[in-house]
Steps between C-alpha positions, in 0.01 A plus 500: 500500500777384252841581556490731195165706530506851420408535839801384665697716221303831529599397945826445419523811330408734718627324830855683375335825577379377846156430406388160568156441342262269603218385245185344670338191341192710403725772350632235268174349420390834427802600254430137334147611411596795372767368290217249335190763485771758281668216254113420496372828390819606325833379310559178627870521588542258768714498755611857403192652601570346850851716523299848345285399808759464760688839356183736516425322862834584657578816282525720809634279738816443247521863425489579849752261668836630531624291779563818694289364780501166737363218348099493490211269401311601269183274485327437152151375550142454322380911598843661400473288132136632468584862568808486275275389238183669579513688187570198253228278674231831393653462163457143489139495619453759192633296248153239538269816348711574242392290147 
């Protein structure tokens, strides 16, 4: 992982409110497809679409942390991605029928 990823950032991040989250190597490999399949199917915006990704992933996690509570892990892998997304993978698998 490079010293920059959004990764690291997004961990950063949320480490001040006592979360300390974890990303598995399939969870990653996971968000990378899904970054390719929609700049695929959709607006190709590049690296962009790869920080829409990472907001709608952690969307309650951020809104939820308040650092009111002892520092947890939170652990980010391949299942929790697909269930966040469960609904825009459907929508995906759509798009093939429509001309």
């Amino acid at each position: 992982m490079t010293k920059n990823s959004i990764i690291l950032q997004y961990a950063s991040i949320l480490k001040v409110d006592n979360i300390d989250l974890v990303f598995t190597d399939d969870a990653i490999d996971e968000i990378s497809e899904m970054t390719v399949a929609e700049n695929e199917t959709s607006e190709n915006i590049g690296a962009r679409r790869l920080h829409t990704i990472m907001e709608s992933l952690l969307e309650d996690i951020s809104f939820n942390a308040n650092g009111q509570h002892p520092m947890m892990e939170v652990k980010i892998d391949k299942a929790y991605v697909q269930k966040a997304f469960s609904e825009t993978k459907k929508k995906f698998d759509l798009k093939k029928y429509v001309l």
